[in-house]
C-alpha positions as CSV (number, residue, x, y, z in Angstrom):
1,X,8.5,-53.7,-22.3
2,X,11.4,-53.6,-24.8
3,X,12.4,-56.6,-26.5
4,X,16.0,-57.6,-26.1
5,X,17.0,-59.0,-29.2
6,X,19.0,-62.6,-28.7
7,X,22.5,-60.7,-30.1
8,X,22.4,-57.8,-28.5
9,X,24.7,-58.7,-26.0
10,X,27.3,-59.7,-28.7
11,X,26.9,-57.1,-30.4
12,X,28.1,-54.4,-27.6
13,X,31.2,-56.1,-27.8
14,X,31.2,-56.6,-31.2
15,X,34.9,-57.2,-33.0
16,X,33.4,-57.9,-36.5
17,X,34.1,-61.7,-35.7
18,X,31.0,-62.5,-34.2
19,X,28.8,-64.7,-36.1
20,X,25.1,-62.7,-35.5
21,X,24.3,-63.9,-38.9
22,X,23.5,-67.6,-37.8
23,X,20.2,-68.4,-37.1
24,X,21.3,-72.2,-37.0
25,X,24.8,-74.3,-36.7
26,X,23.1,-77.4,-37.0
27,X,22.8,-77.6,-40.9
28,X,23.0,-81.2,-42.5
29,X,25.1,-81.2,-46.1
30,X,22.6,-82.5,-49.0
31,X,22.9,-86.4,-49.3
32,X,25.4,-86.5,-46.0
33,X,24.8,-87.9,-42.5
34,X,21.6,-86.6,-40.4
35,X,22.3,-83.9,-37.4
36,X,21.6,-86.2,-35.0
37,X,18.3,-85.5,-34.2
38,X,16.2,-88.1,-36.3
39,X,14.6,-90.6,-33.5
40,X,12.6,-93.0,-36.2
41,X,13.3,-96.4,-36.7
42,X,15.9,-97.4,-38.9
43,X,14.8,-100.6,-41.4
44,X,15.4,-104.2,-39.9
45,X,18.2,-105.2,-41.9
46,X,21.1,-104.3,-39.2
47,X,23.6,-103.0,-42.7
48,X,20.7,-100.6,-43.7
49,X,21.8,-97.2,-41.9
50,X,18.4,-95.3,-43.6
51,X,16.5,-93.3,-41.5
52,X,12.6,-94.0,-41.8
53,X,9.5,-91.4,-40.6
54,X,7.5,-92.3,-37.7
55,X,4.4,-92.9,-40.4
56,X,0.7,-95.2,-39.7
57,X,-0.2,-97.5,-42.2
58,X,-2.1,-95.1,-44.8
59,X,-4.6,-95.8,-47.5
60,X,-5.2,-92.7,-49.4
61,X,-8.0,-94.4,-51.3
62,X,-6.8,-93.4,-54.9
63,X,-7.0,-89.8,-53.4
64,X,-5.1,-86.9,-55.8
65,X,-2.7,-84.9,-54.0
66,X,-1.9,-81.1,-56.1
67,X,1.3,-79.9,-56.1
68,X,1.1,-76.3,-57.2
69,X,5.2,-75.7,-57.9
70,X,7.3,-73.1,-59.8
71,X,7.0,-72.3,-63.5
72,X,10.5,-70.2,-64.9
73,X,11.3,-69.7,-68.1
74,X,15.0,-69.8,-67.4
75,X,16.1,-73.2,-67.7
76,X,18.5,-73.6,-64.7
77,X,15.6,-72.3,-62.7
78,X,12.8,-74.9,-63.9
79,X,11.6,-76.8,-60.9
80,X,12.7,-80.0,-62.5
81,X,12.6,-82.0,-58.6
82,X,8.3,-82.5,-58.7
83,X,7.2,-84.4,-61.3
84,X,9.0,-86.5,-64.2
85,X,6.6,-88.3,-66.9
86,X,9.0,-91.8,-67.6
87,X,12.5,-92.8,-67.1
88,X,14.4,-90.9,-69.8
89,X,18.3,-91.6,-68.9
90,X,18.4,-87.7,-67.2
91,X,19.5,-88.6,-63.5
92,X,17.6,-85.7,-61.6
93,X,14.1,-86.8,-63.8
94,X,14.8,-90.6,-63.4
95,X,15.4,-90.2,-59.4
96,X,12.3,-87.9,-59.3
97,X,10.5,-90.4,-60.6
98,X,11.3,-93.1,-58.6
99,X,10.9,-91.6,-55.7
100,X,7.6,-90.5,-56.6
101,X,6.4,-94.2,-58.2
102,X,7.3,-95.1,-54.7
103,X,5.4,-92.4,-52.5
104,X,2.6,-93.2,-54.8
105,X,2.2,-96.7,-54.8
106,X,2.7,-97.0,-50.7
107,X,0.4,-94.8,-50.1
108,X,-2.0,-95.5,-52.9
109,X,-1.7,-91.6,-54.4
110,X,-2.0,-90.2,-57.3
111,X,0.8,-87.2,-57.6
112,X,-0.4,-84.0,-59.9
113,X,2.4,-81.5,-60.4
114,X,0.8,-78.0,-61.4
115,X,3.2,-75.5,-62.5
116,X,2.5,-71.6,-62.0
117,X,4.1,-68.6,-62.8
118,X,2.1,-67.0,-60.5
119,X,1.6,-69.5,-57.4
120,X,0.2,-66.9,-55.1
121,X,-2.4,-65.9,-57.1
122,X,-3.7,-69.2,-57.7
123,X,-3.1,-70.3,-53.9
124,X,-5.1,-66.6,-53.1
125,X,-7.7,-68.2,-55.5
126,X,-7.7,-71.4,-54.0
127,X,-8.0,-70.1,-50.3
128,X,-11.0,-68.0,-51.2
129,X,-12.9,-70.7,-53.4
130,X,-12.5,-72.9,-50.1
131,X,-12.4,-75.7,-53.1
132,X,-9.5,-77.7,-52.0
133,X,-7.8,-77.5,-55.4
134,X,-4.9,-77.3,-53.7
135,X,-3.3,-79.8,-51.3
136,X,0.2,-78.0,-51.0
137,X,3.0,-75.8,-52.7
138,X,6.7,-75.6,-53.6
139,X,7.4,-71.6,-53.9
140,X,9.8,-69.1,-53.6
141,X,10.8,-67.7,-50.9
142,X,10.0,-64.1,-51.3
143,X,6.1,-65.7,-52.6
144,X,6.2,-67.8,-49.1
145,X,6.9,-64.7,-47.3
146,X,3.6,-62.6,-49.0
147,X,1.2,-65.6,-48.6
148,X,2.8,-66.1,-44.8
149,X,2.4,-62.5,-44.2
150,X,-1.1,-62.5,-45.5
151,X,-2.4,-65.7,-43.4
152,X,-2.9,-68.0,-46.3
153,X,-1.0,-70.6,-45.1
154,X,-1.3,-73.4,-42.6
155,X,1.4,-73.3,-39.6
156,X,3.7,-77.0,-39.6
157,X,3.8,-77.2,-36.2
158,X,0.3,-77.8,-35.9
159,X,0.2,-80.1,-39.0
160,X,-0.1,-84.3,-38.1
161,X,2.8,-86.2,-39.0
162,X,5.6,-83.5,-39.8
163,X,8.4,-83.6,-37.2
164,X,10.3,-81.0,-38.2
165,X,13.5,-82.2,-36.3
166,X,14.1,-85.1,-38.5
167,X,17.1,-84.9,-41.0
168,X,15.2,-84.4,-44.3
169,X,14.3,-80.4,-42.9
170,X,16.9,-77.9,-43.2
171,X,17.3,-77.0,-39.9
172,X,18.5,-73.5,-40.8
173,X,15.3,-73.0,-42.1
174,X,12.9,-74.0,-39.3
175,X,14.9,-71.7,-37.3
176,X,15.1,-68.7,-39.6
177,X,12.1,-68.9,-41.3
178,X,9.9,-69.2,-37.9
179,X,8.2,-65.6,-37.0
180,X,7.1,-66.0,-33.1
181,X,7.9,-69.2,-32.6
182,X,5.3,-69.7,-36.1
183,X,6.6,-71.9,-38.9
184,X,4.6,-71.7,-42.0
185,X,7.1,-72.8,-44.6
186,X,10.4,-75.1,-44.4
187,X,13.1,-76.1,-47.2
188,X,12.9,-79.9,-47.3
189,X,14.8,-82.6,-49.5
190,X,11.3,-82.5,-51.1
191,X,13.0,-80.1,-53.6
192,X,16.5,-79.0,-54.8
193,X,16.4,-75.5,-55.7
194,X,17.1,-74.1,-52.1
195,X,20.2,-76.2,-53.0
196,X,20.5,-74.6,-56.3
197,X,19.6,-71.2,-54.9
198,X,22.3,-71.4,-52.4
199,X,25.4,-68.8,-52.5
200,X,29.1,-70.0,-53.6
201,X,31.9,-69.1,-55.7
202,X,33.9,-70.6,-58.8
203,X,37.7,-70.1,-59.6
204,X,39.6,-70.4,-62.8
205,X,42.5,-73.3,-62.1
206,X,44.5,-72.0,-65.2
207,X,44.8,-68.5,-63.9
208,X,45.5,-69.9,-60.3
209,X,48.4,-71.7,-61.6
210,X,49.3,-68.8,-63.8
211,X,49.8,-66.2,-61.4
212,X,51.3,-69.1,-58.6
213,X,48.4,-67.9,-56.3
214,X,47.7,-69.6,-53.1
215,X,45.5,-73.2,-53.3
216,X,41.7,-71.4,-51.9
217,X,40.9,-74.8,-50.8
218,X,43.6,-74.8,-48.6
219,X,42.9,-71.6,-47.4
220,X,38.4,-72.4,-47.3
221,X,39.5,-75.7,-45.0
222,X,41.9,-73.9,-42.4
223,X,39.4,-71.1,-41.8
224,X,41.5,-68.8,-43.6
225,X,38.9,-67.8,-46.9
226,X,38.8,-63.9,-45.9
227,X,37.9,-61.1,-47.6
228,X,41.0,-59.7,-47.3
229,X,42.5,-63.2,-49.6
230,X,39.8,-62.6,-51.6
231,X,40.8,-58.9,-52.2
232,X,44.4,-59.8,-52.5
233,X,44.3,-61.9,-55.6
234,X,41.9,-60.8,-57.3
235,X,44.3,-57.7,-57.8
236,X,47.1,-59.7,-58.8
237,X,44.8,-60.6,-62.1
238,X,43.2,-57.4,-63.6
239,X,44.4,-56.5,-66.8
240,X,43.4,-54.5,-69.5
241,X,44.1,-57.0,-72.3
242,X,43.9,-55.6,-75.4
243,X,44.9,-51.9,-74.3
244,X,42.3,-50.3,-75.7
245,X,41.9,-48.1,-71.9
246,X,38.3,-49.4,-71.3
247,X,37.8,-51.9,-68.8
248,X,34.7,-54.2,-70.7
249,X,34.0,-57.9,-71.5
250,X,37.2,-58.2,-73.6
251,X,39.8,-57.8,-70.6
252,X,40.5,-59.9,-67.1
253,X,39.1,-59.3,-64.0
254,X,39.6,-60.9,-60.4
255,X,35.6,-61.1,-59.7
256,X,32.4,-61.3,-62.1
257,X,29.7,-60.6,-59.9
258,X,25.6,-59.9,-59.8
259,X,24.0,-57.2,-57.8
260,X,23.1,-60.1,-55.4
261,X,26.2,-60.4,-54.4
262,X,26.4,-58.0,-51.9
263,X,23.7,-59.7,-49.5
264,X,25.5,-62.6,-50.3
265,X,29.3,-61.2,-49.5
266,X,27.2,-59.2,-46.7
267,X,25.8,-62.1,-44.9
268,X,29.3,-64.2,-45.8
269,X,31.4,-61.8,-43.6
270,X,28.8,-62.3,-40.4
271,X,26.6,-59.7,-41.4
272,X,22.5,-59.9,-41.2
273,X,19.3,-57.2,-42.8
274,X,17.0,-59.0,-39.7
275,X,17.4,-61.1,-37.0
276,X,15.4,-62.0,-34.2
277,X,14.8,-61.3,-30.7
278,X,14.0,-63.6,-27.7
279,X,10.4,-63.6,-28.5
280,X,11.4,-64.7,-32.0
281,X,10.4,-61.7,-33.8
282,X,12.0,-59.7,-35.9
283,X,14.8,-56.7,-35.0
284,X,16.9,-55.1,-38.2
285,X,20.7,-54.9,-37.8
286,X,21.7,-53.7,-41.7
287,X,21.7,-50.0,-39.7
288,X,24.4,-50.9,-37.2
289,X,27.9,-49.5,-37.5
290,X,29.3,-53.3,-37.3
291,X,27.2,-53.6,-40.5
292,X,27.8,-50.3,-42.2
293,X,31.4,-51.1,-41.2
294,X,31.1,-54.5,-43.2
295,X,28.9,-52.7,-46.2
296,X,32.5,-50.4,-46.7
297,X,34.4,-52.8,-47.2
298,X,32.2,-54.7,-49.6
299,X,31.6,-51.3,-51.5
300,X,35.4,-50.1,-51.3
301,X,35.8,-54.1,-53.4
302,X,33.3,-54.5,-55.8
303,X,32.9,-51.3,-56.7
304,X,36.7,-50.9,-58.4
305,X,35.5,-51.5,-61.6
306,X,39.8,-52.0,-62.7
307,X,38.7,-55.5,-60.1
308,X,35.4,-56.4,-60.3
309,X,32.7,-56.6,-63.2
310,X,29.4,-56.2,-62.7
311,X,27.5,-58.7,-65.1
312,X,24.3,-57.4,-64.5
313,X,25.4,-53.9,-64.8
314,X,26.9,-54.4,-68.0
315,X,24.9,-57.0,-69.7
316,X,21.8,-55.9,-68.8
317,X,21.1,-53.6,-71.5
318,X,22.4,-56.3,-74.3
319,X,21.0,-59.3,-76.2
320,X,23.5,-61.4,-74.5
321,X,22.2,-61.3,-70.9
322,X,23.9,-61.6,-67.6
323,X,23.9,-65.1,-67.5
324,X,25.5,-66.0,-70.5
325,X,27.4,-63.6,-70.7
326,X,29.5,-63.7,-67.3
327,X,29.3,-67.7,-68.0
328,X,31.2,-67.0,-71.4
329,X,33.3,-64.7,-69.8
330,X,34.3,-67.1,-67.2
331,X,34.7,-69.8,-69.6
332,X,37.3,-67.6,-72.0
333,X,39.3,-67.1,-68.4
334,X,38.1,-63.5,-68.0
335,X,37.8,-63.9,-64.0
336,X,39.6,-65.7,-61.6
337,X,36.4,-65.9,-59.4
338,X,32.7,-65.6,-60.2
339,X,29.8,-65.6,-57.6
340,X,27.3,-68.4,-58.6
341,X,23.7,-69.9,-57.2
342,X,24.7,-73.5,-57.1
343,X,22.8,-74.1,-60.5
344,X,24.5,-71.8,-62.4
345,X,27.5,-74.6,-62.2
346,X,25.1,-76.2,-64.8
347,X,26.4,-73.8,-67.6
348,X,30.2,-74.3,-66.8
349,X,29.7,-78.6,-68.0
350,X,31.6,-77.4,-71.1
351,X,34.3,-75.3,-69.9
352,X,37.5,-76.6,-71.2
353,X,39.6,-75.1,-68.2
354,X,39.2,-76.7,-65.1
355,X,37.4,-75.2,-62.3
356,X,36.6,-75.6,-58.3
357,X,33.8,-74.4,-56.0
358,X,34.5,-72.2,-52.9
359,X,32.4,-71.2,-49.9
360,X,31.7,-67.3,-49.5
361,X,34.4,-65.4,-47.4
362,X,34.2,-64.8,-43.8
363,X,35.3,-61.0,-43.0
364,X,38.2,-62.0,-40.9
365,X,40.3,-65.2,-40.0
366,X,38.5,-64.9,-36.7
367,X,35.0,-65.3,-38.1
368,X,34.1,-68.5,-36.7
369,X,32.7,-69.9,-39.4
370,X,31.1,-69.4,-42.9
371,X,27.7,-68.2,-44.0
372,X,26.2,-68.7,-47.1
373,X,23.1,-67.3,-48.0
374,X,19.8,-69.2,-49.7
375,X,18.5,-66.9,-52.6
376,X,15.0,-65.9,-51.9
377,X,14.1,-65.1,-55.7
378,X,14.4,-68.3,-56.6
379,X,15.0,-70.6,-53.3
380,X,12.3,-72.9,-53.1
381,X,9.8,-73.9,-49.7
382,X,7.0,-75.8,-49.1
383,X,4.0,-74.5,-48.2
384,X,0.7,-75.6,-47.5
385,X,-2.7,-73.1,-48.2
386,X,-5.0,-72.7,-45.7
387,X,-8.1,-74.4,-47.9
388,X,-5.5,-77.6,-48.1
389,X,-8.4,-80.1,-48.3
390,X,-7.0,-83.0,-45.6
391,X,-4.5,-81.8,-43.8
392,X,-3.6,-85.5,-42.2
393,X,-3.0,-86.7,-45.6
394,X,-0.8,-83.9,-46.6
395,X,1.1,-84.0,-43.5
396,X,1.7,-88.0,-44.4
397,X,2.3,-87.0,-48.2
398,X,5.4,-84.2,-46.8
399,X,6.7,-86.6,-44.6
400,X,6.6,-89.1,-46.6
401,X,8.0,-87.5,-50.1
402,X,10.7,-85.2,-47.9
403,X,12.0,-88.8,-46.3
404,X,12.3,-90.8,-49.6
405,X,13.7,-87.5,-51.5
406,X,16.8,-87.8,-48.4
407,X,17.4,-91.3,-49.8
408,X,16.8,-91.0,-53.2
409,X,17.0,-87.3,-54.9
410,X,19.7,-85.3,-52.7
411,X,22.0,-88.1,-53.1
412,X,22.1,-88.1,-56.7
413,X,22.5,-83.9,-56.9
414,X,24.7,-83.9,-54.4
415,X,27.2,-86.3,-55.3
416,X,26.8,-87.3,-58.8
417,X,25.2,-83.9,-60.2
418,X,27.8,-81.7,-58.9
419,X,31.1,-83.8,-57.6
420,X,30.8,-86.3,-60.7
421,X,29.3,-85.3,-63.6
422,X,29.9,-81.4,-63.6
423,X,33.2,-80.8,-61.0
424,X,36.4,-82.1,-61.3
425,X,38.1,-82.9,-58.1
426,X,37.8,-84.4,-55.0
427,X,38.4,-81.1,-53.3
428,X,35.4,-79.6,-54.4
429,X,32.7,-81.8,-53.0
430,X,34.6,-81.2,-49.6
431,X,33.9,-77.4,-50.3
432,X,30.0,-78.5,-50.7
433,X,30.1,-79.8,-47.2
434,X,30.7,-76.4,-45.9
435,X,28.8,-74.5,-48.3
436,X,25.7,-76.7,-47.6
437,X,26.4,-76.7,-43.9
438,X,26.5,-73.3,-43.4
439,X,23.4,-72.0,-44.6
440,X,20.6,-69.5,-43.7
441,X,17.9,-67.7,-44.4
442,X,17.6,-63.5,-43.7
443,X,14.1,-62.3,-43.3
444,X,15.5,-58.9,-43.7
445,X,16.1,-60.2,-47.4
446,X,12.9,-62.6,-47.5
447,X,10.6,-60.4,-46.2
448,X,12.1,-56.9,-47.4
449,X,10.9,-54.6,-45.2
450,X,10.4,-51.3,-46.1
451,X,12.2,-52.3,-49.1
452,X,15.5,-51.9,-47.8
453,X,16.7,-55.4,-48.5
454,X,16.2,-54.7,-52.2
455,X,17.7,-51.4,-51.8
456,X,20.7,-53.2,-50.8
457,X,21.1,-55.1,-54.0
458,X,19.4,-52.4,-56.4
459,X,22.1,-49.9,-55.2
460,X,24.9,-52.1,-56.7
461,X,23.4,-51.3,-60.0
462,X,24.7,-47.2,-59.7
463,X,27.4,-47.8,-57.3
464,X,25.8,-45.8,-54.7
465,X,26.9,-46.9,-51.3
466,X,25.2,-44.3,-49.0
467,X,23.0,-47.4,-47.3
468,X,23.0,-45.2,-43.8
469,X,21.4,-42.5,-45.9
470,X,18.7,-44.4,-47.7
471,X,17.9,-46.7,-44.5
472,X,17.8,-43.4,-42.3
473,X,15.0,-42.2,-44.9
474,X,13.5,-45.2,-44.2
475,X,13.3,-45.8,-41.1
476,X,9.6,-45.6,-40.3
477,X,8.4,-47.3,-43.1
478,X,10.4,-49.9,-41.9
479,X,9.3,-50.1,-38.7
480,X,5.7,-50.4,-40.2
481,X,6.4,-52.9,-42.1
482,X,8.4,-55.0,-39.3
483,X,4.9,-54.1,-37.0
484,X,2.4,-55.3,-39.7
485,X,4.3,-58.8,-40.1
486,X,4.4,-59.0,-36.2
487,X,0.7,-58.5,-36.0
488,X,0.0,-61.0,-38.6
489,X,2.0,-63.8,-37.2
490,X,1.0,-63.0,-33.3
491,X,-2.9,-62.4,-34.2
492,X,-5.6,-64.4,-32.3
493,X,-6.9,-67.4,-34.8
């Protein structure tokens, strides 16, 4: 029998305001109040509002628990939320290692951080050894997606002591990331770079007030961040500043952007590369007129190269990079907007020029609400490999670590990382409330089948916006590809 996907109802009376891009509205902010659905008890002191996990007494008898995690070069993207040698004044490393002092001495652990370039090669290795060298993982989500896809990992649901309901899961994640009702990976407050991975934008202050535009924060808090806004003042800004006829690094633009952007804006206006159908499987969408529809509009923006400037596209091929470079751009007040991950924030701490955080725009007014997209090249999950030696005392460890990290380690990114010490107004930590509580996750971009989510990005780099085309030449190797995921996550144990 055909499957009838979950939005395929909306969709036939699609107005491009329908929201088929959610897999979840129940999102928590980072460091803000539960969604309601934590049941533990709370402490006994009647003031203490803290939310503890439904744990037994545990003795872990000295036991070692190895946490394979990411190793980047790039320092923004350093997993920096696992391990932490001493208290050295840094407030990330000193709230890491409290919370882990206090994980280990309850439960009398030892913690072992073990940082890979290549975690699914040694978690491969480790599943076929049988040698229990590893007790869980923190990896991207496009290396969750192989190792899921290849049945090297253990499903949550079935793993004592994680209740995936309580606050400290993203619940965006246990929904999206689940393939037939099958969960072998969620984004807990174990880590901070889904946080950091998570899709925003930055505007330039001086040029706001320069050009009298309209305040976006006004704008991102009635609903009213569109496209459309977006469009209209970044026009207003372009220049050619030094005459010279070439549009480069040395004139003003109304958007600095990556090729990532365009899943980003994509999924922002209420588009989706996969969703899923009642049986929770996945069903691709980025073929639709509603989305080819949105994908114009996105192309007909940030491809005016007299509007937009492609970082990536330009700095590629120089010394400079992408990432320096579109930070010193931004910094000299060569944009109005820039699209960010939350961590590149990081590199603006020394911009003289003040600056404030917006969500992603919604494609209309009548969009109900916004979406912002978790990175999957660098979005962190946690994992756990089949050959996990004791699964009991992992499940207590992820509980355990995920509930203190709510208390202890989102807090302090959240609120002193990005509205204190790196932000400069009040408005913008309201602005991480929505960006934060309107996440998700699109297997069309985790799991890239056929390779089409890639393609998406990939054609930014020549301006080619003929997706129809390239998906239509692709259609059956997509559909293999959605078929051999379903057939690994529905297979007999």
């Amino acid at each position: 029998m055909e499957r009838i996907p979950r939005v395929l109802a909306l969709l036939l009376v699609f107005s491009l305001l329908i929201p088929f891009a959610s897999c979840s509205d129940n999102t928590a902010a980072p460091g803000g109040d539960n969604n309601g659905t934590d049941t533990a008890q709370t402490d006994t002191d009647p003031g203490d509002t803290r939310v503890y996990p439904e744990l037994p007494d545990y003795d872990a008898r000295g036991a070692v628990v190895t946490v394979v995690n990411i190793d980047y070069s790039i320092p923004i993207w350093a997993q920096r939320d696992i391990w932490a040698e001493e208290i050295n004044g840094e407030i990330i490393n000193d709230a890491v290692f409290r919370r882990n002092s206090t994980i280990q001495e309850k439960y009398n652990l030892s913690i072992v951080s073990q940082p890979e370039l290549d975690q699914a090669a040694v978690i491969n290795r480790a599943n076929a050894a049988a040698d229990g060298s590893v007790d869980l993982a923190t990896v991207s989500l496009k290396t969750f997606a192989s190792l899921a896809g290849a049945g090297a990992l253990v499903e949550l649901n079935a793993v004592p002591h994680i209740n995936l309901d309580m606050s400290w899961y993203d619940p965006s994640s246990v929904e999206c990331l689940s393939i037939a009702n099958k969960l072998y990976g969620v984004c807990s407050d174990y880590t901070i770079m889904d946080n950091d991975a998570t899709t925003a934008m930055v505007f330039n202050k001086k040029l706001l007030d320069d050009f009298n535009l309209e305040n976006p924060y006004n704008l991102a808090n009635t609903g009213a961040w569109t496209l459309d806004k977006l469009i209209e003042m970044s026009a207003n800004i372009s220049s050619d500043i030094n005459g010279d006829g070439v549009m480069d690094d040395n004139d003003r633009y109304g958007l600095l952007y990556q090729r990532d952007t365009m899943s980003s804006f994509y999924n922002g206006c209420g588009g989706i590369i996969a969703a899923k159908d009642g049986d929770d499987l996945p069903v691709m969408f980025l073929q639709t007129e509603e989305s080819m529809a949105i994908l114009d509009r996105l192309y007909d923006y940030l491809y005016d190269e007299e509007v937009c400037f492609h970082v990536m596209k330009f700095f590629d091929p120089k010394p400079e990079g992408f990432t320096d470079g579109m930070t010193r751009m931004f910094q000299a007040n060569s944009a109005l907007f820039m699209w960010i991950r939350m961590a590149d924030v990081e590199n603006l701490r020394t911009m003289q020029v003040d600056f404030g955080i917006l969500p992603i725009p919604k494609l209309d007014a009548k969009q109900e609400r916004y979406y912002h997209s978790v990175n999957p090249y660098v979005g962190a999950t946690v994992i756990i490999p089949k050959s996990s030696p004791d699964l009991e005392r992992t499940g207590i460890f992820i509980e355990a670590i995920s509930a203190e990290s709510k208390y202890i380690l989102e807090p302090v990114y959240y609120d002193i990382m990005l509205t204190t010490k790196i932000t400069r107004d009040n408005e913008s930590a309201d602005m991480l409330d929505i960006i934060f509580g309107t996440r998700i996750y699109d297997n069309g971009e985790i799991y890239d089948f056929g390779t089409i989510g890639s393609d998406l990005i990939y054609m930014t780099m020549t301006y080619n916006r003929d997706m129809a085309s390239t998906y239509a030449k692709k259609e059956k190797q997509i559909a293999k590809a959605i078929e051999k995921v379903i057939n690994q996550f529905t297979r007999e144990e």
